[in-house]
MMTF fields as JSON, N, C-alpha, C and O atoms, coordinates in Angstrom:
{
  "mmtfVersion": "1.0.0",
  "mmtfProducer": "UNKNOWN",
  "numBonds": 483,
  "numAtoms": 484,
  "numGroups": 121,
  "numChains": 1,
  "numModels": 1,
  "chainsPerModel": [1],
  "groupsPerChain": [121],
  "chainIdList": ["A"],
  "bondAtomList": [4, 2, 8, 6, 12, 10, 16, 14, 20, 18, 24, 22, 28, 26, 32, 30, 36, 34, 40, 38, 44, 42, 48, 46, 52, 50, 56, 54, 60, 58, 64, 62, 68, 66, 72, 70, 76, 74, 80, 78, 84, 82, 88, 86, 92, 90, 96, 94, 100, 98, 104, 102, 108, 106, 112, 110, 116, 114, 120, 118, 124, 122, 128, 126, 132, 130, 136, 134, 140, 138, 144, 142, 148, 146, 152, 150, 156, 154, 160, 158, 164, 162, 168, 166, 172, 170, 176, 174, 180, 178, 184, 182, 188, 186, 192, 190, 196, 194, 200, 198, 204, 202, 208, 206, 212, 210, 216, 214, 220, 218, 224, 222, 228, 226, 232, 230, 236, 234, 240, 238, 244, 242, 248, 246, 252, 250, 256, 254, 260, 258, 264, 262, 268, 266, 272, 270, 276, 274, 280, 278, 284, 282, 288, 286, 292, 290, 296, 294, 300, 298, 304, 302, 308, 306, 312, 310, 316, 314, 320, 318, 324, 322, 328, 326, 332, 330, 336, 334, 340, 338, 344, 342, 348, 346, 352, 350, 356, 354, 360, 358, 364, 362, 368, 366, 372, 370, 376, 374, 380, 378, 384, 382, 388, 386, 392, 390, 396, 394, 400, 398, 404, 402, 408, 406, 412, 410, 416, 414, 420, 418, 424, 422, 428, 426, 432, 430, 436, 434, 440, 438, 444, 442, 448, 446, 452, 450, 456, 454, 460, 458, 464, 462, 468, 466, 472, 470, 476, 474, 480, 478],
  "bondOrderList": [1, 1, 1, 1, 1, 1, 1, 1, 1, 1, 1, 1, 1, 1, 1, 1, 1, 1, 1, 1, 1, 1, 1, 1, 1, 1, 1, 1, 1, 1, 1, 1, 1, 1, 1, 1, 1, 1, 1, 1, 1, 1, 1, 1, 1, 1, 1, 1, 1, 1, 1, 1, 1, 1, 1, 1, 1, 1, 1, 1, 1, 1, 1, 1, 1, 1, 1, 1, 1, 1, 1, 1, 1, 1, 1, 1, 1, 1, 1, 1, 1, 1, 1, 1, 1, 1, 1, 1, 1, 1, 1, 1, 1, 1, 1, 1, 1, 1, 1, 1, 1, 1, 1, 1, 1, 1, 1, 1, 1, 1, 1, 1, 1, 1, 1, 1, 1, 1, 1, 1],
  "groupList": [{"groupName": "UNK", "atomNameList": ["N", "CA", "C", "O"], "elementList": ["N", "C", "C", "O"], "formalChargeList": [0, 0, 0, 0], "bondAtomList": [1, 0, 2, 1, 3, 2], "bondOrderList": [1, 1, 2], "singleLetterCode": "X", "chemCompType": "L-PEPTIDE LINKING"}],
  "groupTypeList": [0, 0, 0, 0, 0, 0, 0, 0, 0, 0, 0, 0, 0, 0, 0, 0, 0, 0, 0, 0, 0, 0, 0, 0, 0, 0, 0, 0, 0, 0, 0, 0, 0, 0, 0, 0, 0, 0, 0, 0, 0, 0, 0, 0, 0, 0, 0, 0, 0, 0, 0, 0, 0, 0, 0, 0, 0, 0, 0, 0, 0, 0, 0, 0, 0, 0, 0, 0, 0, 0, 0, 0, 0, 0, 0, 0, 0, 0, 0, 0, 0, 0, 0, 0, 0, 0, 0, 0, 0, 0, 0, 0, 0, 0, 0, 0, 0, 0, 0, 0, 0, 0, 0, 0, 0, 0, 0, 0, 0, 0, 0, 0, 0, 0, 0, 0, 0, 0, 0, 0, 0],
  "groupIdList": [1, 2, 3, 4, 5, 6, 7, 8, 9, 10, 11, 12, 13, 14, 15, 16, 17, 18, 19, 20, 21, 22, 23, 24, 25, 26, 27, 28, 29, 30, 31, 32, 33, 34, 35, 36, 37, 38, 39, 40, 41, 42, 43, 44, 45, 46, 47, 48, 49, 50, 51, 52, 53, 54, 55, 56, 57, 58, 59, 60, 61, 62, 63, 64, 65, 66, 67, 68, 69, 70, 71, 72, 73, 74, 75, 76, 77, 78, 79, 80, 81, 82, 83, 84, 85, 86, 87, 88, 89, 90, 91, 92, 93, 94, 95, 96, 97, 98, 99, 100, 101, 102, 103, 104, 105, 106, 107, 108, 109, 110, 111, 112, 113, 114, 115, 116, 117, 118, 119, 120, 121],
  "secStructList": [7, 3, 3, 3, 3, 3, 3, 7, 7, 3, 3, 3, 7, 6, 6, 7, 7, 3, 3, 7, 3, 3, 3, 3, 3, 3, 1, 7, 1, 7, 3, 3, 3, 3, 3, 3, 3, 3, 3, 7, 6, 6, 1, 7, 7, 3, 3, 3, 3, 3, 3, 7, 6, 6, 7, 7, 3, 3, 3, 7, 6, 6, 6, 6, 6, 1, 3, 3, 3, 3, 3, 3, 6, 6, 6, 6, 3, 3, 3, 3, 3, 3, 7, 1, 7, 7, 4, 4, 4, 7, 3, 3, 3, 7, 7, 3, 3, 3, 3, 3, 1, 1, 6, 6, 1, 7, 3, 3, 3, 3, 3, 7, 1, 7, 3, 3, 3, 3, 3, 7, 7],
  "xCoordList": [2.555, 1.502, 1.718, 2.236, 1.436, 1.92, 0.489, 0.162, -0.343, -1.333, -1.517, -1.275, -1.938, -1.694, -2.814, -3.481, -3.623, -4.643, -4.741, -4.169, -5.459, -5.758, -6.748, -7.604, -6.826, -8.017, -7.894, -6.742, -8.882, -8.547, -9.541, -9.903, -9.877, -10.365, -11.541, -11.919, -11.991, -13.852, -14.28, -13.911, -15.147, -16.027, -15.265, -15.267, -14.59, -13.878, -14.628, -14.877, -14.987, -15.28, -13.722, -12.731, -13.765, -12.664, -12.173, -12.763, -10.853, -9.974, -9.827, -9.269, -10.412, -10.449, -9.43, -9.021, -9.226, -7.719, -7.918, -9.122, -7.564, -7.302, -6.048, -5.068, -6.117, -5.344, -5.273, -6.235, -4.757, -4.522, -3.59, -2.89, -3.64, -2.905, -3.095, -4.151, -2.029, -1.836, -0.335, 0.781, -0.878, -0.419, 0.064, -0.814, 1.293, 1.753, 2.251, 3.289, 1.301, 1.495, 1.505, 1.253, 1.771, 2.144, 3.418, 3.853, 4.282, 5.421, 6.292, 6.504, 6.958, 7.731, 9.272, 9.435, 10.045, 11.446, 12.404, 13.229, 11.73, 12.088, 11.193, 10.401, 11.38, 10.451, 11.392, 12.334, 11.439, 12.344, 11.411, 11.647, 10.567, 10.05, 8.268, 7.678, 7.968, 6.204, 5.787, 6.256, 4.558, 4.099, 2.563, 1.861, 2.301, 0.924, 0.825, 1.871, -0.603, -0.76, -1.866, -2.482, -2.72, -3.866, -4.472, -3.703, -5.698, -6.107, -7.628, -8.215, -8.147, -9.404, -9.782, -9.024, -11.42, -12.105, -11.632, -11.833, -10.965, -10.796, -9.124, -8.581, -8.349, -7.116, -5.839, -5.887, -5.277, -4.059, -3.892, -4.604, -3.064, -2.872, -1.117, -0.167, -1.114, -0.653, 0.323, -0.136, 2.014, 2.78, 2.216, 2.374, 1.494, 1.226, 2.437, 2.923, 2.845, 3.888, 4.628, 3.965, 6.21, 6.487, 7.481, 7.645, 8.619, 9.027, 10.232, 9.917, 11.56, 12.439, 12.599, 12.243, 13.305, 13.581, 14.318, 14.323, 15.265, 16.009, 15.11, 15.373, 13.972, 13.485, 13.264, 12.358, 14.673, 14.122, 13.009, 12.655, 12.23, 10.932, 10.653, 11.297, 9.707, 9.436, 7.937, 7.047, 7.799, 6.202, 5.995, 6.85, 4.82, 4.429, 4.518, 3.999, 5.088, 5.337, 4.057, 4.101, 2.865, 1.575, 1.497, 1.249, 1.558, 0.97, 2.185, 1.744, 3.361, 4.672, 3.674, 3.114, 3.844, 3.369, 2.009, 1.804, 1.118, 0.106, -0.48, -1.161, 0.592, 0.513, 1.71, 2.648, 1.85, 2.863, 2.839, 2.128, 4.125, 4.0, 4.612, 5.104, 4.743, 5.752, 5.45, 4.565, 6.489, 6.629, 7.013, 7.906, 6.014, 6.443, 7.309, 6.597, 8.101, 9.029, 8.828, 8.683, 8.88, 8.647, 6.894, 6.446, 5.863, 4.903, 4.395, 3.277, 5.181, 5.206, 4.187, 3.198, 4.316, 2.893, 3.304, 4.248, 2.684, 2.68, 1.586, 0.421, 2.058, 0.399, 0.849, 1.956, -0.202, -0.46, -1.434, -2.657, -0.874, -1.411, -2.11, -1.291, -3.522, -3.398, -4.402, -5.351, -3.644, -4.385, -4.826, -4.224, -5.877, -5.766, -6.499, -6.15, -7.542, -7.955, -8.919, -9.674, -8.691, -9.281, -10.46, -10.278, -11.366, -12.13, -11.538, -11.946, -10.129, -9.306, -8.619, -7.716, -8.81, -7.983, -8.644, -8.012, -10.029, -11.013, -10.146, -9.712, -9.998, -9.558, -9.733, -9.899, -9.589, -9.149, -7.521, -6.662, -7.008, -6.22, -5.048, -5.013, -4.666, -3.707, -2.194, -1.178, -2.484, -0.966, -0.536, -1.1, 1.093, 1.94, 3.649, 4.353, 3.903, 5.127, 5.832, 5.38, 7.339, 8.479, 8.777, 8.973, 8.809, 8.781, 9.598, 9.568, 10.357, 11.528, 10.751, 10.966, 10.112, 9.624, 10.456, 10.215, 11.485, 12.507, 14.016, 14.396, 14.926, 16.274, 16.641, 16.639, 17.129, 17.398, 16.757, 17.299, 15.361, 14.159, 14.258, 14.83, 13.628, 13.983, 12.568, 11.652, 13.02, 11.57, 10.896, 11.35, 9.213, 8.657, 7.501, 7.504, 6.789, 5.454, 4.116, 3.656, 3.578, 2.324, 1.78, 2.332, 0.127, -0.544, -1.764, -2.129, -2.47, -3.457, -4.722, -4.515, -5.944, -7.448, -7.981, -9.076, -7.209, -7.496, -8.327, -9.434, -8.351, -9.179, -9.857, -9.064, -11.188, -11.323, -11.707, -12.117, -11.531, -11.277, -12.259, -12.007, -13.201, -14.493, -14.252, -14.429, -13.716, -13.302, -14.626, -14.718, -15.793, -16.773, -17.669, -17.727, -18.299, -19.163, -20.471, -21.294],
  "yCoordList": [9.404, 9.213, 7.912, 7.032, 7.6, 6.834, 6.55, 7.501, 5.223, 4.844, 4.077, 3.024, 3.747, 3.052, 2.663, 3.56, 1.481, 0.683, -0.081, -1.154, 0.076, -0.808, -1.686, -1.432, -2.791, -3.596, -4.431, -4.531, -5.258, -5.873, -5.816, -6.726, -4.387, -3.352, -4.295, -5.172, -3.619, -4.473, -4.485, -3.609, -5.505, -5.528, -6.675, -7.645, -6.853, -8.196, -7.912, -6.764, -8.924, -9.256, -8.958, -8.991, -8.703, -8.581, -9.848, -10.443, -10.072, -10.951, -12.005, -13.095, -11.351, -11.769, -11.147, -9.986, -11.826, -11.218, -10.579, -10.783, -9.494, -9.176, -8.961, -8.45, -9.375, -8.646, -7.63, -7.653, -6.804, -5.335, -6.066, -6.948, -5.366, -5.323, -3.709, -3.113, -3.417, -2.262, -2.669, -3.089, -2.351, -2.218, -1.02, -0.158, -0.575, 0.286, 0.432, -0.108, 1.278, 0.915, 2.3, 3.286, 2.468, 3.749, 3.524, 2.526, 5.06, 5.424, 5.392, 6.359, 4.016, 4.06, 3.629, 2.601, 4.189, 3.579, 2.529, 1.648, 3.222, 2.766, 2.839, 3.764, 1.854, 2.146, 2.263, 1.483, 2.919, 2.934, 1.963, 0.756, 2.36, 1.658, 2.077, 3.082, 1.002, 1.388, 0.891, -0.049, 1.86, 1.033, 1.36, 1.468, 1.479, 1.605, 2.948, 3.334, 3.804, 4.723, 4.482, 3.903, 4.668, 4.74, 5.79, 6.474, 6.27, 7.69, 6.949, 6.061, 7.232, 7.304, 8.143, 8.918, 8.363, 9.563, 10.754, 10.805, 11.6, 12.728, 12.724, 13.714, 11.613, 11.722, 11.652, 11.364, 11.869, 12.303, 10.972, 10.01, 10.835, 9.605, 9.275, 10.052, 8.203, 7.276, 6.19, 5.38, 6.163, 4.939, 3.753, 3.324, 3.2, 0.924, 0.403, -0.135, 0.573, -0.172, 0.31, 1.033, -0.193, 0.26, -0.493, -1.266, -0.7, -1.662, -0.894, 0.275, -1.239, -0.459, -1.869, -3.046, -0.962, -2.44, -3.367, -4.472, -2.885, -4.437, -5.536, -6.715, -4.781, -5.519, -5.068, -5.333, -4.263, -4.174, -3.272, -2.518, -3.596, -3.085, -2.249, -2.442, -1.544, -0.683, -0.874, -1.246, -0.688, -0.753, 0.15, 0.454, 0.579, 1.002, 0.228, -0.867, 0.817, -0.331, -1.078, -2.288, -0.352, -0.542, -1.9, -2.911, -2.116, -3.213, -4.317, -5.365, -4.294, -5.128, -6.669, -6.76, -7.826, -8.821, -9.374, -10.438, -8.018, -8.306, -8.646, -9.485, -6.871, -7.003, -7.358, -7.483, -7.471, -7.899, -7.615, -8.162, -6.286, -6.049, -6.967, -7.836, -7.029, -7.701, -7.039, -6.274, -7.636, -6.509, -7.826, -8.612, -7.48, -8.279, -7.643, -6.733, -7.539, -6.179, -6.56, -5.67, -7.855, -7.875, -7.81, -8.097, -7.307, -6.99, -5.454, -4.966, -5.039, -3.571, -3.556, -2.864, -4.468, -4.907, -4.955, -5.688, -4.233, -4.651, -4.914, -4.543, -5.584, -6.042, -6.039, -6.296, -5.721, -6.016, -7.164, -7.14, -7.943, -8.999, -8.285, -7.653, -8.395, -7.889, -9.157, -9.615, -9.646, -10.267, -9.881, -8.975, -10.554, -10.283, -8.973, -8.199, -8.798, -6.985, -6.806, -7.553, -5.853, -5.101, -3.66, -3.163, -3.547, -2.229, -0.739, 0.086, -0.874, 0.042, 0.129, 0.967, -0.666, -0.962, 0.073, 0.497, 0.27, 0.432, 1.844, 2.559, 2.076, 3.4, 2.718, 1.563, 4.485, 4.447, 3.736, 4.505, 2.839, 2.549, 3.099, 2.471, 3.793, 4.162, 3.461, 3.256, 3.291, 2.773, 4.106, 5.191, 3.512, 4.971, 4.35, 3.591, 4.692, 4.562, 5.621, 6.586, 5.391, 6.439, 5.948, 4.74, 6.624, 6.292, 7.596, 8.817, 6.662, 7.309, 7.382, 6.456, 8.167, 7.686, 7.972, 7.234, 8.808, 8.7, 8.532, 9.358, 7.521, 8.05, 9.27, 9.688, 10.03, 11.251, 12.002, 13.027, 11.679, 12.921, 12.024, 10.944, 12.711, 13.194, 11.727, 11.312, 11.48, 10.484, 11.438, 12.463, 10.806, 11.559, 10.017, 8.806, 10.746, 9.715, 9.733, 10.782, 8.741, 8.769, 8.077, 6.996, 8.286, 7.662, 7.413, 8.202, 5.909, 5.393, 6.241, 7.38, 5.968, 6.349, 5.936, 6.373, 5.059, 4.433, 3.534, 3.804, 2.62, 1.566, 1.423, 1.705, 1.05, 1.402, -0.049, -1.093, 0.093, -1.392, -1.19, -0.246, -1.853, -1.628, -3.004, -4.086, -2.773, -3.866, -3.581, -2.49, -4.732, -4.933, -6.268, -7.035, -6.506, -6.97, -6.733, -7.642],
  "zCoordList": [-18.02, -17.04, -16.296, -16.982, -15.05, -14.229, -13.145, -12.434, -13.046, -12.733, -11.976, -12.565, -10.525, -9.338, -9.236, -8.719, -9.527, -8.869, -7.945, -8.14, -6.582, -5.852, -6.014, -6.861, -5.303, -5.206, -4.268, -3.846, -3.643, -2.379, -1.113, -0.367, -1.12, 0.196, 0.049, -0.727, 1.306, 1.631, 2.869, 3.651, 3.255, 4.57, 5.142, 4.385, 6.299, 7.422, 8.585, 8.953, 9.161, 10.772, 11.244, 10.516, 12.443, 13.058, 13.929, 14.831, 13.345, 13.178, 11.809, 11.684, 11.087, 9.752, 8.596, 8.576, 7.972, 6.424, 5.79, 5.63, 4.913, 3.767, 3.131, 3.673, 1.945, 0.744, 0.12, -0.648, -0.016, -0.852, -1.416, -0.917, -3.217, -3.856, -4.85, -5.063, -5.201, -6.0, -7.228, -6.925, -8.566, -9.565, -10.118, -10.099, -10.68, -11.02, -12.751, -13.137, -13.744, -14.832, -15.562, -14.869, -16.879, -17.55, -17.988, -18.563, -17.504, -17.979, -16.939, -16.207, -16.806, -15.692, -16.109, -16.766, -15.834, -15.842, -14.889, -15.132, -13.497, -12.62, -11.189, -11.013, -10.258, -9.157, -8.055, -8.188, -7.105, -6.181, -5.127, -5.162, -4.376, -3.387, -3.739, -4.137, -3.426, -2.75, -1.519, -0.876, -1.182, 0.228, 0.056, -0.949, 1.407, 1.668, 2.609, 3.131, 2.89, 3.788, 4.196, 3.301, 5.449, 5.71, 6.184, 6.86, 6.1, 6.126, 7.172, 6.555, 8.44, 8.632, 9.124, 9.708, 9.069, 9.269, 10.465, 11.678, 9.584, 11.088, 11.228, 11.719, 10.796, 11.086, 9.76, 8.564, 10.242, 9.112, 8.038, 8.326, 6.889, 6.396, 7.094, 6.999, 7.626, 7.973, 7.34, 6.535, 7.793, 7.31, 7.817, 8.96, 6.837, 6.748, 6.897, 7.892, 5.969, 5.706, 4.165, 3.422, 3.693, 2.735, 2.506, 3.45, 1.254, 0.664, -0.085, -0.307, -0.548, -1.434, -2.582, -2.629, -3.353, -4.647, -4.332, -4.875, -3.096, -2.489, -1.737, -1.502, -1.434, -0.807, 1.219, 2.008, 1.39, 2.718, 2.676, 1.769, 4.477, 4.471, 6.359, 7.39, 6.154, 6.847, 7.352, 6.587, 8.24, 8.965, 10.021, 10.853, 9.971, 11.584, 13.101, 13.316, 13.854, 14.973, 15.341, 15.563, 15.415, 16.049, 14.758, 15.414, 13.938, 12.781, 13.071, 13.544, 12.916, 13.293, 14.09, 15.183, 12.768, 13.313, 12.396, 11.813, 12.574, 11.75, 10.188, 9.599, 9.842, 8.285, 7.664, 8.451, 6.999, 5.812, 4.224, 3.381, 3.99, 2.611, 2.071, 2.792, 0.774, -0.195, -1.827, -2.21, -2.504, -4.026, -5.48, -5.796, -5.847, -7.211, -8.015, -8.441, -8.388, -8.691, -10.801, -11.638, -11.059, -12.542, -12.872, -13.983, -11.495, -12.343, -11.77, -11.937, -11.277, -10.452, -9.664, -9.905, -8.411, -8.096, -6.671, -6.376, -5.714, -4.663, -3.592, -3.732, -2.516, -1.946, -0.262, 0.21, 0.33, 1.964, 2.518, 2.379, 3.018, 3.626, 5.24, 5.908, 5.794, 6.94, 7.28, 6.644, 8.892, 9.092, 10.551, 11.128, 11.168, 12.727, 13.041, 13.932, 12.229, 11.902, 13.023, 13.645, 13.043, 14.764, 13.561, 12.449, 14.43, 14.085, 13.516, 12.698, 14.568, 14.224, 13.475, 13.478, 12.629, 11.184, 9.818, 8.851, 10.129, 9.363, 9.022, 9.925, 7.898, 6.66, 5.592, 5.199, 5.003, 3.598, 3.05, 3.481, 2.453, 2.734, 0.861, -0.197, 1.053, -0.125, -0.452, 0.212, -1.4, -2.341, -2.692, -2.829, -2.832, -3.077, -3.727, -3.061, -4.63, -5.364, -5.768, -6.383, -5.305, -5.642, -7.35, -7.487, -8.358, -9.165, -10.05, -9.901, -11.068, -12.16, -13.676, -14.458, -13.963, -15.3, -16.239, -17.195, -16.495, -17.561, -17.046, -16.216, -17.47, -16.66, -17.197, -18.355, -15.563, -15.914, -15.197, -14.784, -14.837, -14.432, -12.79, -12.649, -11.801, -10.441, -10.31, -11.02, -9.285, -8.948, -8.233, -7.724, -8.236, -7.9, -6.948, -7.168, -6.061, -5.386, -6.081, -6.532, -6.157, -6.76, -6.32, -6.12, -5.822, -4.947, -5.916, -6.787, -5.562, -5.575, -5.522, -5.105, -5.833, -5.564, -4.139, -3.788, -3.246, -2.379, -1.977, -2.443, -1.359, -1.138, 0.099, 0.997, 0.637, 1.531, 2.544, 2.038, 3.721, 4.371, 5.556, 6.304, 5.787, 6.774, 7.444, 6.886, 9.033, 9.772, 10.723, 11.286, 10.912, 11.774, 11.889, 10.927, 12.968, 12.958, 12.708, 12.814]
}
């Protein structure tokens, strides 16, 4: 079993920070990459941003500047920095990890409960 917690999400004025972070714990062998997705009301879920074990990283062009992932890789931990938040930021915001739980067995994705991020005044 393989368990993705977020925490972080909340209420920002716009142009104000948050942190997401998501933890990855259970039965893991290996992590290939994690990132983030965002889902808001009415529309599809969405590439944030995302991360591999080397380290290179991937974003949505529209965020490029704003947010910023990064990966603790010895605590299987990764987090989004967003700063500069606009209204339109406001989703559900999901963690998601490619993950090896036995060598040998096929990786597979596993997503978060999601967190949810309310950008307003």
């Amino acid at each position: 079993q393989v368990q993705l917690v977020e925490s972080g999400g909340g209420l920002v004025q716009p142009g104000g920070s948050l942190r997401l972070s998501c933890a990855a714990s259970g039965s893991i062998f290996s992590i290939n990459g994690m990132g983030w997705f965002r889902q808001a009301p009415g529309n599809q879920r969405d590439l944030v941003a995302f991360i591999i074990s080397g380290g290179s990283t991937n974003y949505a062009d529209s965020l490029k500047g704003r947010f910023t992932i990064s990966r603790d890789n010895a605590k299987n931990t990764v987090y989004l920095q967003m700063n500069s938040l606009k209204p339109e930021d406001t989703a559900v915001y999901y963690c998601t990890a490619d993950i090896k739980t036995r060598w040998g067995r096929p990786v597979n994705r596993y997503w978060g409960q999601g967190t949810q991020v309310t950008v307003s005044s």
